[in-house]
N, C-alpha and C positions, 0 to 999 in steps of 0.2 A: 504493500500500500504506500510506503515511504517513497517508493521507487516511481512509482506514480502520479503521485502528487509532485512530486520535484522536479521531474520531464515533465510534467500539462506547465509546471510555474517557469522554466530554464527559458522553456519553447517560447509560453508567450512573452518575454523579456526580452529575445534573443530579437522578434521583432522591432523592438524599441531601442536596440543596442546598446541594452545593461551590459554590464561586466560580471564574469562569473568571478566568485569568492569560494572560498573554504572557511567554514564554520566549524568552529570550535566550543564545544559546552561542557560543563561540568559530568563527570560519572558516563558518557559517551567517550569510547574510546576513539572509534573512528572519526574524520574531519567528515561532514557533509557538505556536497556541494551545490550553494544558492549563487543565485542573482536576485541580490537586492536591489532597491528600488531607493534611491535617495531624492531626500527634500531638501536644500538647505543644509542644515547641520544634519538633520534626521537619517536614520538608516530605517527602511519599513521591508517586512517579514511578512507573508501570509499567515491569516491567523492557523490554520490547520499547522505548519511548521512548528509555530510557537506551541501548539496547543501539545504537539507529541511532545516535542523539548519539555516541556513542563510536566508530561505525564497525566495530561489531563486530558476533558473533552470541552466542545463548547457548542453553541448552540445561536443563531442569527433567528430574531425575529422583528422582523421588518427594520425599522431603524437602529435596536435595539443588538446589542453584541456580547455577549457571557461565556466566561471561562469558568470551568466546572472543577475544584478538583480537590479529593475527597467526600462526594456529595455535599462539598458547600461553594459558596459564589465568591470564586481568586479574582476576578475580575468582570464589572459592568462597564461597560461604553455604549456611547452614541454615535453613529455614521456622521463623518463632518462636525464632530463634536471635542474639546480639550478634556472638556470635564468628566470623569470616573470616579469609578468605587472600587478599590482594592481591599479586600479584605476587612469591609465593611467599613473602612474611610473614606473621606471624600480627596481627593486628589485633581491637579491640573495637568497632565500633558504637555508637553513643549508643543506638540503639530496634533491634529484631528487624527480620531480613526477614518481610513479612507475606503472607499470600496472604487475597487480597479475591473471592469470588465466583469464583473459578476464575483466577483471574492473580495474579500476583506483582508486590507493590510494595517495594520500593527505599528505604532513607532516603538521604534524595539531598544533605542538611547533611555528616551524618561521612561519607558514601560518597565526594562528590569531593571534600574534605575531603583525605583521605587520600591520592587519585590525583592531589593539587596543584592544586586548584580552591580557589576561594572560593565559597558561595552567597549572594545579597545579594536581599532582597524589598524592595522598592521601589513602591510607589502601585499596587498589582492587576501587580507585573512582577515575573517572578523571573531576575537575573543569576545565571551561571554562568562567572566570568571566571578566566583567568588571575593568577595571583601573578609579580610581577618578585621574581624570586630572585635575581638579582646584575646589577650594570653595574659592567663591570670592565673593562681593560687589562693584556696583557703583551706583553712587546718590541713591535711595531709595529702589532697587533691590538686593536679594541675589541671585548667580547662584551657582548650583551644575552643575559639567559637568564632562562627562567623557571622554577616548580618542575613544572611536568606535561611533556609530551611532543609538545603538540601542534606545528603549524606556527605561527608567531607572524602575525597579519594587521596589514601595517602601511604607512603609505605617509610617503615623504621630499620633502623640499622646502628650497630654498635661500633664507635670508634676507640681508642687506648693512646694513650701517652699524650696525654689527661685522658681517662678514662669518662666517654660521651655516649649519650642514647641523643640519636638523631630521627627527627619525624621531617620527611619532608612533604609536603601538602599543596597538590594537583591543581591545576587549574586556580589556584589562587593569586590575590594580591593584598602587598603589605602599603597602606599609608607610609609608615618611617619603621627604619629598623630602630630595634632595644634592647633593654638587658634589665633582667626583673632578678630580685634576690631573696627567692622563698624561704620562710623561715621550717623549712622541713628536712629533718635530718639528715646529712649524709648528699643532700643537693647543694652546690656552690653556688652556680647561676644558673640562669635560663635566659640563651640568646635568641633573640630571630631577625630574621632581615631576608628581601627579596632575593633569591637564589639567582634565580632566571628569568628573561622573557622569553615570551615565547620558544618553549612553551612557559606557562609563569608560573614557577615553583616558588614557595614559600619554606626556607629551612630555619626550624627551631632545635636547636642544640641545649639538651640538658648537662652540663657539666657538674662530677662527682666530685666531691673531694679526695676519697679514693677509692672504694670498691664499686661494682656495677650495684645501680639499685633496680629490681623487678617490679615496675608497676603491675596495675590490674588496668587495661584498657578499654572501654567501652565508646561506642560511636550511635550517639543519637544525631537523629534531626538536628541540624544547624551547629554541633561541638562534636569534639574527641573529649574526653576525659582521661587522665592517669591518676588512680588511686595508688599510693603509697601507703597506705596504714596496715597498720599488720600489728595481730595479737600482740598483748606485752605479753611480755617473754623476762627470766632472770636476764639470758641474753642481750637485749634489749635494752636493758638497765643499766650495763657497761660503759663506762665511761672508757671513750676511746680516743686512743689521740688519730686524728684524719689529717695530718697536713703536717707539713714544715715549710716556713721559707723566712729566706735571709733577704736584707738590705744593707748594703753599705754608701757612706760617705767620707771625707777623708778624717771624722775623727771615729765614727762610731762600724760596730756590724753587729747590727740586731737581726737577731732568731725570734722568729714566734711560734711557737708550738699551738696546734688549736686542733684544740679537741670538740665532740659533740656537744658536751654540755658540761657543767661547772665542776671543780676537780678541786683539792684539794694536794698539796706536797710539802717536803720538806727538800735537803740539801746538803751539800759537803766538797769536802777540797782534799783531793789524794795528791801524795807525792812522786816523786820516779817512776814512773814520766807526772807531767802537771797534767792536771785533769781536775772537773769536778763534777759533780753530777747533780741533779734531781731524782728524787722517789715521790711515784705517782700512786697512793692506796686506791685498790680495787680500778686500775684500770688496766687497760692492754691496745696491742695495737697490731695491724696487719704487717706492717714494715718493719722484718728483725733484718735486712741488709744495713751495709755501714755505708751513711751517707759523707763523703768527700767536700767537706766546704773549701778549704785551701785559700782561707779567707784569713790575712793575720786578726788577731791571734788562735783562731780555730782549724785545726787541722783536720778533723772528721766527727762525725756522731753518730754513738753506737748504743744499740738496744737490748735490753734484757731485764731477767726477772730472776727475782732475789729468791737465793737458796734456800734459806729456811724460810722466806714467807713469800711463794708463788704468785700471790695476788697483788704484786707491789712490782707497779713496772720501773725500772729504773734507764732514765738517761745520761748516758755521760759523754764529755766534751772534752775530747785529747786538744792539748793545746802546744803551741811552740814554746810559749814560755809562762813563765807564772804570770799573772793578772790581776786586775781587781776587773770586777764586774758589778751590776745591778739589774732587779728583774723590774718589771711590771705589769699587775695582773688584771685579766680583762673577765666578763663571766667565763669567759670559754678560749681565752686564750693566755701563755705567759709568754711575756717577750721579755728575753734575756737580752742586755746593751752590753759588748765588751766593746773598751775603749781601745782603736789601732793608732799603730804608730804611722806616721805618713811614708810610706815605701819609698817613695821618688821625691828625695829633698829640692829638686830643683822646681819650685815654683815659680812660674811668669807670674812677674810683678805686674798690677795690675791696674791699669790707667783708666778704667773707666767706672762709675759709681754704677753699675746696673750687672743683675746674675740672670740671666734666661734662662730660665727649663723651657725643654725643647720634651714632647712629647708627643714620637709619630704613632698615629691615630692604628687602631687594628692593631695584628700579631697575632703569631703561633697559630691554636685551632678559629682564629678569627680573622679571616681573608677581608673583609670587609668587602665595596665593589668588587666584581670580575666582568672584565669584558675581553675578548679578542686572547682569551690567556694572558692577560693584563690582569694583576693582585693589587688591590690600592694598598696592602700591606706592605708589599716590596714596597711601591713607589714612595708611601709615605717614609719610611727609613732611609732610603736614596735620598732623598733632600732632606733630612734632617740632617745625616752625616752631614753633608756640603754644609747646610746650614751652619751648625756647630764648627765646623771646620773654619770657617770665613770668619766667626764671631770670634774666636780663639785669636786668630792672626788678628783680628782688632782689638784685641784688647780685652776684652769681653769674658767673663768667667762663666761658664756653660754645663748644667746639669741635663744630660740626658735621661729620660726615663727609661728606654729602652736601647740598646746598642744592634741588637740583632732579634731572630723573628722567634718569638717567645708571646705566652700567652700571657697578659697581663688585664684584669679586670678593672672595670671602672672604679669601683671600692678600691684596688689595689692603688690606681692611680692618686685620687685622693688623697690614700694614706702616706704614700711618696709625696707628696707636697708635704702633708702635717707636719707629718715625722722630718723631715728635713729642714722645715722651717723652724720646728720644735728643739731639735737637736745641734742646730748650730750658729753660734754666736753672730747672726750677720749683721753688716753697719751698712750695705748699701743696699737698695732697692731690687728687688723681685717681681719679675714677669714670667706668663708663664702662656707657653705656645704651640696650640695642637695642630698638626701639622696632618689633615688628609686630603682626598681625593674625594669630587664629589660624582652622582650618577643620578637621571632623573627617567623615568618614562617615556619622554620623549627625547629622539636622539636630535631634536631641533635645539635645545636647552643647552647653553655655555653660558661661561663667565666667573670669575672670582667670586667667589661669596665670602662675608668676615661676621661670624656669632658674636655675641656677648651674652653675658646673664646679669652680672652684678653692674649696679650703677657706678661704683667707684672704678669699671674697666671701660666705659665709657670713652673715654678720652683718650686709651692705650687703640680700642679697636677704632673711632674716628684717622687717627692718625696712619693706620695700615692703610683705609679706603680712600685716605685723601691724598696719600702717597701711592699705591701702584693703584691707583686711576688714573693716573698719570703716565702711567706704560701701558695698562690692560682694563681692558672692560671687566669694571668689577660688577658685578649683577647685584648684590644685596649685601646692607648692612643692618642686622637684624637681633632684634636683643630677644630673648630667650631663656626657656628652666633647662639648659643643657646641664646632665649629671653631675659633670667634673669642675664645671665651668661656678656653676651656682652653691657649691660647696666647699671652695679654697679660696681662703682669706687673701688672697693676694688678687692684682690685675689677671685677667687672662683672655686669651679670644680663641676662636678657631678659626683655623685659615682652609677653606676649599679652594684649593690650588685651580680645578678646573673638571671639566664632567668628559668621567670615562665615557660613557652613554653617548657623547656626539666625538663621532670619525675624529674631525679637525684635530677638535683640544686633545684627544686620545695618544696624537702620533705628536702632536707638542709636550705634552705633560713627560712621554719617556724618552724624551730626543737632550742629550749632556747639555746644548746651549740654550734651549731655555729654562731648563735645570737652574745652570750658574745662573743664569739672567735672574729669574725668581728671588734666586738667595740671595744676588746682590740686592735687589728692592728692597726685600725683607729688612736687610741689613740696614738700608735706608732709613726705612721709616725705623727702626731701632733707636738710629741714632737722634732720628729726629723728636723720639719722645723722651730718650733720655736730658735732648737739652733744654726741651722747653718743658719738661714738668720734672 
């Protein structure tokens, strides 16, 4: 019948010399092939097409137009008319329902529009995808949901080293990519951002702390669901340690151990060799290998559990030389400060009052854009290097947050601001600079973009825009609740160098000379807010 109706609709269009398309809809695996019928902006669809896509029926009487489905009324319309009823609301149409030669067509932009679609015309292709309308968490539940109704088409897969449950979700699209941080145990984050167009994949990445965790998954109408709850158990009741990681600066290298939930220890200082340790009652941990810091003054950290009382995890910290250290404790996590000695006494004397953190955008299991095999991850690091590099040779005292491609979370980032600004005695002025790559929908879309969040960065991101406007089209300066930005006491912006998504800026963004060109501007406006503020 499909077969049918689509040759009577091809044939008479082929008269009027429409253009044939391939149509793409949700949970339909194969493309079908129309010729639609446009108005203006409109794209129109026989309503029989629409009516099978949808899984419904419908029904014309006299002026009168009904889509059936469920035994209740998805849709009223009038012949030559904007005004409808969807789902028992009153709604307006962008163009009329129209009748063409004996059948009725559909404007199929505001029609699914409204019933939670997006329509997207792409190269002779017309999508019909899904909108992600929330990824959220509560109590031990993850919800993916979208705004229409249908079944979501998606499939999972396990990634390691960070150990990651990946959904990736069919025929979809994401407004902005994110990162949410559920408070449910043994979960670290939860990413998502547009995978692909066409076709358009939506990937959410669950990131563990360390062991896989097995939801329970169910798939209704309009959501996925992952349940995480699970009996309590003695099991269960274990305080575990899930994580290690280090930071350094040139005076401090802080460890934090973070366990799942609030813990309890004591301590001590062994002699030949220098070492000292913590005891942790009643916990344990999956990780008895010997972690390699080679960080002065810590040489390695090693695991186990005490002879006569099993239950009492102990860690100890081989050192190069005796120390003093300090801890501080969080509900669920202890971070140990040992103070280093500066390795390389030859420090550039420093001419200018201003420190920039440089922090390129993405990393590790977080590619951020991709286009053409193009990673906005590499690229943001490629010019930061340079970046940093140029700011050095002027003078400039330069914190990187990341050196190379490593996963580092938004929280993580933050804390590297704190912690750094917290930890060391500084007299001159701190900026702080997120350096990505931007990507939009449309591959017509270029140009510079410069975020801000806090008022008092105002005057730092002014200065970027009013500076390389002056060499490049900058597209927007736009203030904003971005994560990192609205949560560090200091200036900060972010800079969208330019949008993978269009050819042009694509083959500019990784070509070496407008690389350098970029950092020197950057450099620019640097200098230039270091002198006037």
């Amino acid at each position: 019948m499909f077969l049918i109706v689509f040759a009577l609709f091809n044939l008479f269009f082929s008269v009027y010399g429409e253009e044939i398309f391939s149509l793409y809809f949700p949970n339909i695996k194969d493309k079908i092939i129309v010729t639609p019928h446009f108005k203006g902006q409109e794209i129109y669809l026989p309503i029989t097409l629409i009516s099978s896509l949808l899984s419904s029926s419908f029904k014309i009487e006299k002026e009168k137009v009904f889509i059936f489905k469920n035994s209740k009324e998805l849709f009223v319309g009038n012949i030559g008319r904007k005004e409808c009823i969807i789902n028992e609301k009153s709604y307006k149409l962008l163009d009329p329902v129209l009748s063409i030669d004996s059948d009725i067509f559909l404007p199929i932009k505001s029609l699914f529009s409204l019933l939670g679609y997006r329509v997207i015309i792409k190269e002779k292709a017309i999508y019909i995808v899904q909108i992600i309308d929330e990824i959220s968490w509560k109590e031990e539940k993850v919800f993916f949901k979208i705004k229409s109704e249908d079944k979501i088409e998606y499939k999972s897969f396990k990634l390691k080293d960070p150990n990651r449950l990946v959904f990736d979700l069919y025929n979809c699209i994401l407004i902005e990519k994110g990162e949410i941080y559920p408070k449910i145990s043994g979960i670290k984050n939860i990413r998502y951002s547009q995978y692909s167009t066409a076709p358009y994949v939506v990937r959410i990445v669950l990131e563990f702390y360390k062991d896989f965790l097995e939801p329970k998954i169910t798939s209704d109408n309009g959501q996925v669901v992952l349940n995480f709850s699970k009996e309590k158990s003695e099991e269960s009741l274990e305080i575990k340690l899930v994580d290690i990681k280090w930071i350094k600066d040139e005076k401090n290298l802080s460890i934090n151990l973070l366990f799942n939930s609030a813990f309890t220890y004591s301590k001590g200082i062994l002699k030949n060799p220098e070492r000292i340790f913590f005891d942790f009652p009643n916990a344990t941990t999956s990780n008895t290998n010997t972690i390699f810091v080679n960080e002065n003054p810590v040489e390695k950290i090693r695991f186990g559990f005490q002879s006569i009382n099993p239950k009492i995890l102990r860690i100890v910290f081989d050192l190069y030389t005796a120390t003093i250290f300090n801890e501080e404790v969080f509900t669920d996590t202890l971070k140990i400060n040992f103070p280093r000695e500066i390795e390389d006494p030859r420090i550039e004397e420093k001419t200018k009052n201003l420190l920039v953190i440089i922090d390129p955008g993405h990393g590790g299991s977080d590619p951020g854009a991709i286009y053409s095999n193009i990673l906005e991850k590499d690229l943001n690091l490629q010019v930061s290097l340079k970046l940093s590099k140029i700011l050095k040779e002027n003078g400039y005292k330069v914190i990187l947050i990341r050196e190379k491609d490593e996963t580092i979370s938004l929280d993580d980032r933050v804390s590297f601001v704190k912690n750094f600004l917290q930890n060391n005695n500084l007299t001159e002025k701190v900026i702080y600079l997120s350096i990505h790559a931007n990507a939009a929908l449309s591959p017509d879309v270029r140009g510079i973009e410069i975020f801000y969040s806090t008022d008092f960065s105002f005057d730092l991101a002014k200065t970027f825009s009013d500076t390389l406007s002056k060499y490049y089209s900058v597209r927007t300066l736009r203030q904003g609740k971005f994560y990192v930005l609205s949560r560090i006491p200091i200036p900060g912006v972010i800079i969208e160098m330019g949008f993978l998504s269009n050819n042009e800026e694509r083959l500019l963004l990784i070509s070496e000379e407008f690389q350098n060109s970029l950092v020197e501007k950057i450099k620019e406006a640097i200098e230039k807010y270091n002198i006037e503020r």
